[in-house]
C-alpha positions in Angstrom: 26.7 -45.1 -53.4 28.8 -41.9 -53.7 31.4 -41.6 -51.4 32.8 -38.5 -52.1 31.3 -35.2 -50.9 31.9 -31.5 -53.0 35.0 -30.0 -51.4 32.4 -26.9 -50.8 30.3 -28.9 -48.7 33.4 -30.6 -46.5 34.7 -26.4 -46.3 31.2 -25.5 -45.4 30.7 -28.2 -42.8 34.1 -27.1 -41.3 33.2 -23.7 -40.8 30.1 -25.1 -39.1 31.6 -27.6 -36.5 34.0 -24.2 -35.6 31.1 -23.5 -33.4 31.8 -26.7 -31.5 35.0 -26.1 -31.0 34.5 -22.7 -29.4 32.3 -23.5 -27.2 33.4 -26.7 -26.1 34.0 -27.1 -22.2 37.9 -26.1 -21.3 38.6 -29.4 -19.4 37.4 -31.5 -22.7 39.1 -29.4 -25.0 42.7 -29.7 -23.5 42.2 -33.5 -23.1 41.5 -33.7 -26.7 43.9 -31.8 -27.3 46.5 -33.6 -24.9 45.4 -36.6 -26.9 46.0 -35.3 -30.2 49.7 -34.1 -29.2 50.7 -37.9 -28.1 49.0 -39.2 -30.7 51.1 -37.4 -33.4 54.2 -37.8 -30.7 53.7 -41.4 -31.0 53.9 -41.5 -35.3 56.7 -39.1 -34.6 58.7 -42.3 -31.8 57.8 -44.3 -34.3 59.2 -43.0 -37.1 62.2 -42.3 -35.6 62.6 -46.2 -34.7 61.9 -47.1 -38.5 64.6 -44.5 -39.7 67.4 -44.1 -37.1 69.6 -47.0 -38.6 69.5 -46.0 -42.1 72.1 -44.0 -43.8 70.2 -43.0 -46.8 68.5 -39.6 -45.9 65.9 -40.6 -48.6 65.4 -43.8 -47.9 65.1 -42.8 -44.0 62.5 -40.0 -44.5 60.3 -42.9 -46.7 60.6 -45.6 -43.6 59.6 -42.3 -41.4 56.6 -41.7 -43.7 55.1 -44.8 -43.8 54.6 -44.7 -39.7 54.3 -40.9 -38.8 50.8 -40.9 -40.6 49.2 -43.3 -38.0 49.0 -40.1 -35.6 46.9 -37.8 -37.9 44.5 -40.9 -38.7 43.7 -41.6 -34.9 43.0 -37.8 -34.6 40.3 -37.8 -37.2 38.5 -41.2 -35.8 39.0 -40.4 -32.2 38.1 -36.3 -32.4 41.1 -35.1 -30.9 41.9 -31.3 -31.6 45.4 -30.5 -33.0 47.2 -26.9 -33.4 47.8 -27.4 -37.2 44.6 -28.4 -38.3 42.8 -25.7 -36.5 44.1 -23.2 -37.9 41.7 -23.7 -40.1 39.1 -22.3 -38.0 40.2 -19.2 -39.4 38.0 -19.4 -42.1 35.0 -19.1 -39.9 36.3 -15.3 -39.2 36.6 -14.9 -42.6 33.4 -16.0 -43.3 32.0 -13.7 -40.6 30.8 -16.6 -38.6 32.8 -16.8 -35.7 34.7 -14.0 -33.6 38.6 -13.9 -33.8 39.4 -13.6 -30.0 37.2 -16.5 -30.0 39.5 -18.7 -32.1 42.6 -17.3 -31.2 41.1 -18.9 -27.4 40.5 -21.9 -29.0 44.0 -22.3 -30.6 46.2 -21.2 -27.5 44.4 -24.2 -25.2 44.8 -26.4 -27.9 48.7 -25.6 -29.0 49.3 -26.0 -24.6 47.5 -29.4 -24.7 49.1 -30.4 -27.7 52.9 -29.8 -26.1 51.6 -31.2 -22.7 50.5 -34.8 -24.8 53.9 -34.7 -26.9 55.8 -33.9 -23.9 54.3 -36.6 -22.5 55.3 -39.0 -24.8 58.7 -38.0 -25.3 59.1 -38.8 -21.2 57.5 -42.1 -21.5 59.8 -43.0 -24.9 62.9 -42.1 -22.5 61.6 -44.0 -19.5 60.9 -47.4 -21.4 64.2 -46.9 -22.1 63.2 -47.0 -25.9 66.0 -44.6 -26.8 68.0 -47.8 -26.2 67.3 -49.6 -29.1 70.6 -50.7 -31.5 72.3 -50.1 -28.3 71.5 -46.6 -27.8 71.8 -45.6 -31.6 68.2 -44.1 -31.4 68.8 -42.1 -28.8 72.2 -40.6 -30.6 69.6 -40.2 -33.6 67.2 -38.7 -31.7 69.7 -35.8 -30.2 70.5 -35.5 -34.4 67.0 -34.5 -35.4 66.5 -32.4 -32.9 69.7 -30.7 -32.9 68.9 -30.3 -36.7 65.8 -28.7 -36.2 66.6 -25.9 -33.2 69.7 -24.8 -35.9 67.7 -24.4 -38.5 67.8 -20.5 -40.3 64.8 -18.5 -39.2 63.6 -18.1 -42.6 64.2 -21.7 -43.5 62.3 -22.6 -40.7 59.1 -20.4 -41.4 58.5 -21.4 -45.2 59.2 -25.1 -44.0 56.2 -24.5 -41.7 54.1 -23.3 -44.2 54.6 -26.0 -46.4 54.1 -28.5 -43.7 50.6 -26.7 -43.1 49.4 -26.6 -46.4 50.1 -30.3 -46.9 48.7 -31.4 -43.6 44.7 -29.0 -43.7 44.7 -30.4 -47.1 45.0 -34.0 -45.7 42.1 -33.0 -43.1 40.0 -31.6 -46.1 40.2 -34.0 -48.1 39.9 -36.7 -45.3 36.5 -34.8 -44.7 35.7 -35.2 -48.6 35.5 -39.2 -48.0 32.7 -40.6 -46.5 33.7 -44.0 -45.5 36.6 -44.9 -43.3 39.0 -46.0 -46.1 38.7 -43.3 -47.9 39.5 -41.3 -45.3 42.6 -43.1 -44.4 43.6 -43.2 -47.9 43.9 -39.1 -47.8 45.5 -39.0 -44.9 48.1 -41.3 -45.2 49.9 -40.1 -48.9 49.4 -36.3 -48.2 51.0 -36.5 -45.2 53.6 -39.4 -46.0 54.5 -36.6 -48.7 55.6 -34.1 -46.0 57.4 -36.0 -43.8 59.4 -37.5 -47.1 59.7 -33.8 -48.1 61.1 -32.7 -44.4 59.0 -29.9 -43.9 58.4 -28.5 -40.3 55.1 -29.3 -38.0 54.9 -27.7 -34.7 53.4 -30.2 -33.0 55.1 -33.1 -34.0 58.7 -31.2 -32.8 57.1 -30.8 -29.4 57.8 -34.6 -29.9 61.1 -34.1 -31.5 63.0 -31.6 -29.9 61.6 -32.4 -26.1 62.8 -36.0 -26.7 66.7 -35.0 -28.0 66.7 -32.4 -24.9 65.7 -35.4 -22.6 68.4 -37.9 -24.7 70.9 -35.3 -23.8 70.4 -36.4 -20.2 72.3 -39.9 -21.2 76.0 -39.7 -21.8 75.8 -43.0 -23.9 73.7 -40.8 -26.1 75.9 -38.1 -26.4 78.8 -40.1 -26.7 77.5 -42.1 -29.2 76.2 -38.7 -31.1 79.4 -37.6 -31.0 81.4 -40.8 -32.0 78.4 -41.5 -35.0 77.6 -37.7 -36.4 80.7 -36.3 -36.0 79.1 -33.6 -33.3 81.4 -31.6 -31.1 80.3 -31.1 -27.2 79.7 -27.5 -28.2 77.7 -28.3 -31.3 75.6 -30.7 -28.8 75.1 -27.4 -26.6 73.3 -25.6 -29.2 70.2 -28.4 -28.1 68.7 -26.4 -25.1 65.1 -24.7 -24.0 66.0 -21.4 -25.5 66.7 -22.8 -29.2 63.6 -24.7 -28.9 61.2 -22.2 -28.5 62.8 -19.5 -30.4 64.7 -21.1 -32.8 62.4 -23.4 -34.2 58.8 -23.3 -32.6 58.2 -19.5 -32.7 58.9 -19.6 -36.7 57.5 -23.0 -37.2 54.6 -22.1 -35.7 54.1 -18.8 -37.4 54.6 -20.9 -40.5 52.4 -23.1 -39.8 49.7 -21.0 -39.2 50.0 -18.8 -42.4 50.0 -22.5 -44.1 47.0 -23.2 -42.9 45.2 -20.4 -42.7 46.1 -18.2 -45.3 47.8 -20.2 -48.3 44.8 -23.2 -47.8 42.2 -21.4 -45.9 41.5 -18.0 -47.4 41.6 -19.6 -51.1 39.2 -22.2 -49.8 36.7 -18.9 -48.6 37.2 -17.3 -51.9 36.4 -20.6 -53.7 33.4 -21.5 -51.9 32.2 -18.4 -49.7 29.0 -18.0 -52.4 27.8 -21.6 -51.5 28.2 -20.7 -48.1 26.6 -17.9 -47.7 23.8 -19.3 -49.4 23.7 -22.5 -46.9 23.8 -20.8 -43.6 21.5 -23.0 -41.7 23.2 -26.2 -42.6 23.8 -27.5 -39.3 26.3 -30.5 -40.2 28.9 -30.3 -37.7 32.0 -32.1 -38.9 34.5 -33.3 -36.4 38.2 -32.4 -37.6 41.4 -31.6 -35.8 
């Protein structure tokens, strides 16, 4: 039995199940999309916890990988509807099929219930009083990586984004190529373990990030112990707030992450295989993706 479908055919049934999307109810849409933000929120906790005591940046960003993919996998079995991945619903305007306003709908519900899940998560993380772990070293590490991302260059920021993207439609593309649940996983897990190792910027997943080191900021154990453990100064520490966040690093990751998507994965994927699917317009396979 093949279990491999023709890219071309996983592209085509994309642009197809855009309809879905669209014209799914609001109140399911931002659920699914609340869901997909925790679940990637949760890979994101997660591999904080298996990297916040290691020294070696490589080795950390490995023990990070091997968890944060877990969050992307329960998105694809569960339907949930992430920002990142549906940016790819841009190739249904360039294929004619859907209506951009339409989309752009789509993706501004879904990018608010995707920082409402996240948000969500990070609270809960704080409250269990996780951040405690190796007596409070994760929540000093956690004030590190966000502080680390809301200082990051504009520029550095963007093209990070656009990385992140391309690596992480590709994973939902080919995850869509496999036809049994293995296979599925399988694509998942090592296109994505290859971002996070590489340290490239998702939008979503720093909803996680960044709201969780604002909230850790909250403790002075934390801050103490991010000063005493990363050498940080009280006025580095204040360069952590709402205003970085959003402008600093989710206005250019985001951007990034949408040209990633859409444009550097998307439109080649339209010029590849627009012939086949303008010849195969009343295929009616709907394939769920985030």
């Amino acid at each position: 039995m093949n279990n491999l479908k023709n890219v071309g055919q996983v592209v085509e049934d994309y642009i197809s199940g855009c309809a879905g999307k669209i014209n799914c109810p609001l109140s399911k849409l931002i659920i699914k999309a609340i869901l997909a933000g925790a679940m990637i929120a949760l890979g994101a906790s997660a591999g904080n916890v298996a990297s916040h005591a290691i020294s070696n940046v490589g080795l950390a960003r490995v023990a990070s990988a091997v968890v944060f993919p877990v969050g992307l996998m329960m998105i694809i079995l569960l339907g949930g509807e992430l920002f990142t991945g549906d940016c790819l619903m841009l190739m249904s305007f360039m294929t004619k099929k859907e209506k951009l306003i339409k989309i752009i709908k789509v993706l501004v519900m879904v990018y608010a219930g995707n920082m409402i899940g996240a948000s969500l998560v990070a609270l809960a993380a704080f409250v269990s009083h996780q951040f405690d772990y190796s007596a409070g070293l994760l929540g000093a590490y956690t004030i590190k990586v966000a502080l680390g991302k809301v200082t990051l260059p504009f520029w550095s920021a963007l093209v990070s984004g656009i990385l992140c993207n391309i690596l992480v439609c590709a994973a939902i593309i080919m995850a869509g190529s496999a036809t049994d649940v293995t296979g599925k996983l399988t694509a998942i897990f090592f296109v994505i373990m290859l971002f996070v190792v590489e340290g490239f910027e998702h939008c979503v997943a720093n909803m996680y990030y960044i709201t969780a080191g604002l909230i850790a900021t909250r403790s002075p154990l934390y801050v103490q112990l991010a000063i005493e453990k990363y050498g940080y100064s009280l006025e580095q520490l204040q360069a952590l707030n709402i205003q970085n966040y959003f402008v600093k690093n989710l206005l250019p990751v985001t951007i990034g992450n949408i040209i990633g998507g859409a444009i550097c994965l998307g439109l080649p994927l339209v010029y590849l295989y627009s012939s086949k699917i303008s010849k195969n317009d009343n295929t009616k396979n709907v394939m769920e993706v985030a």
